[in-house]
Structures are given as structure tokens and as C-alpha cells.
N, C-alpha and C positions, 0 to 999 in steps of 0.2 A: 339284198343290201342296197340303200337310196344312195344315191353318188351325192356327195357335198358338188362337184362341179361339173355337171353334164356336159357342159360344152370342151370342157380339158379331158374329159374322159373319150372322148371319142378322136380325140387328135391322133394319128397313124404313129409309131414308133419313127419312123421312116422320114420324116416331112421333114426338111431343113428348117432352121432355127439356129438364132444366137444366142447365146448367155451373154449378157452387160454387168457391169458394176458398179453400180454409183460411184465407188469411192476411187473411178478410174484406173480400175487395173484391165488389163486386155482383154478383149473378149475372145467367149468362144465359140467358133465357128462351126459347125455341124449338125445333129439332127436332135430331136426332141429327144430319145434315148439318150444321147452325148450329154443334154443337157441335164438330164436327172440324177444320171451319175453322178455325174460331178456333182451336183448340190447336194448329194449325200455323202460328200466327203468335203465339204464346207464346213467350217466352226461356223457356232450362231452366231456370232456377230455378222459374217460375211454371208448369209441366207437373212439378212433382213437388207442387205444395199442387192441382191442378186435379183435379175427382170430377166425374162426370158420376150427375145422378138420372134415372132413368127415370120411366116411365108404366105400363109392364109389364118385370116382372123375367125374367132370363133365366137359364140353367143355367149354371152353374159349375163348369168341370170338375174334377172329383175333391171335387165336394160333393152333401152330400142337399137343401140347400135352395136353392131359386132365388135371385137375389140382384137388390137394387135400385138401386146404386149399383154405377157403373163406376172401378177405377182407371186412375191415370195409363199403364200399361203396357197394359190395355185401350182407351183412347182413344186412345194411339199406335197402334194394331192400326186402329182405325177411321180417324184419318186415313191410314194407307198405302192400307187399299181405296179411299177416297174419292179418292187420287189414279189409283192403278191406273184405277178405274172411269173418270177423265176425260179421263184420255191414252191 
């Protein structure tokens, strides 16, 4: 199976990370699992303002530079592994 985002696929469960929101509600503080979760218990509206910051940047395919901030369509990529990975 070809990963739509290699470089979000290999991010550790483990690595700290924030969740933001555009539409200024608080963020959350903890690690890329922290983050998935929760964005799988987001209404759609609130998974299109949701950005996820990292700790370390990862590659971005079809770019020269690494990138620090995850979007919505990358954080959907990370919640389907986090379920694949629990069932």
C-alpha cells in the first residue's frame, strides 16, 4: 500500500506536537497521537481551521524544504494510521 504522505507516515507516535486553530480556540499541547485523536473527534468544520506544529519538521513531497506545520489533509492521513495501527 503507497502512503499518500511519507514524510507524516514516519513521524514517531511519541514526538511532541501542538494542535492550533485558526478560529482561535486553545491549543493542544502534547504528542502527535494526542493530536489525531482529537482530530477524530472534530466536526468538519473544525478539521478544516485545525494545523498541527511539530518539534521536528518533516519532508514534503514535491518540496525542497522541510516543513513545520501539518495540514488538515495531513492530520486526516495520521488519524487513519492511528486507527489502522489499533485495530
Amino acid at each position: 500500500m503507497e502512503q499518500k504522505y511519507p514524510g507524516v507516515a514516519a513521524i514517531p507516535w511519541d514526538q511532541p506536537a501542538t494542535m492550533i486553530d485558526l478560529d482561535g480556540k486553545p491549543p493542544l499541547i502534547g504528542t502527535i497521537r494526542d493530536c489525531a485523536v482529537h482530530f477524530g473527534l472534530y466536526k468538519a468544520e473544525a478539521k478544516v481551521h485545525a494545523r498541527v506544529l511539530l518539534t521536528q519538521p518533516v519532508h514534503r513531497e514535491g518540496r525542497k524544504t522541510r516543513t513545520w506545520l501539518l495540514e488538515p489533509d495531513e492530520i486526516a492521513a495520521l488519524a487513519e494510521r492511528l486507527k489502522r495501527e489499533t485495530n
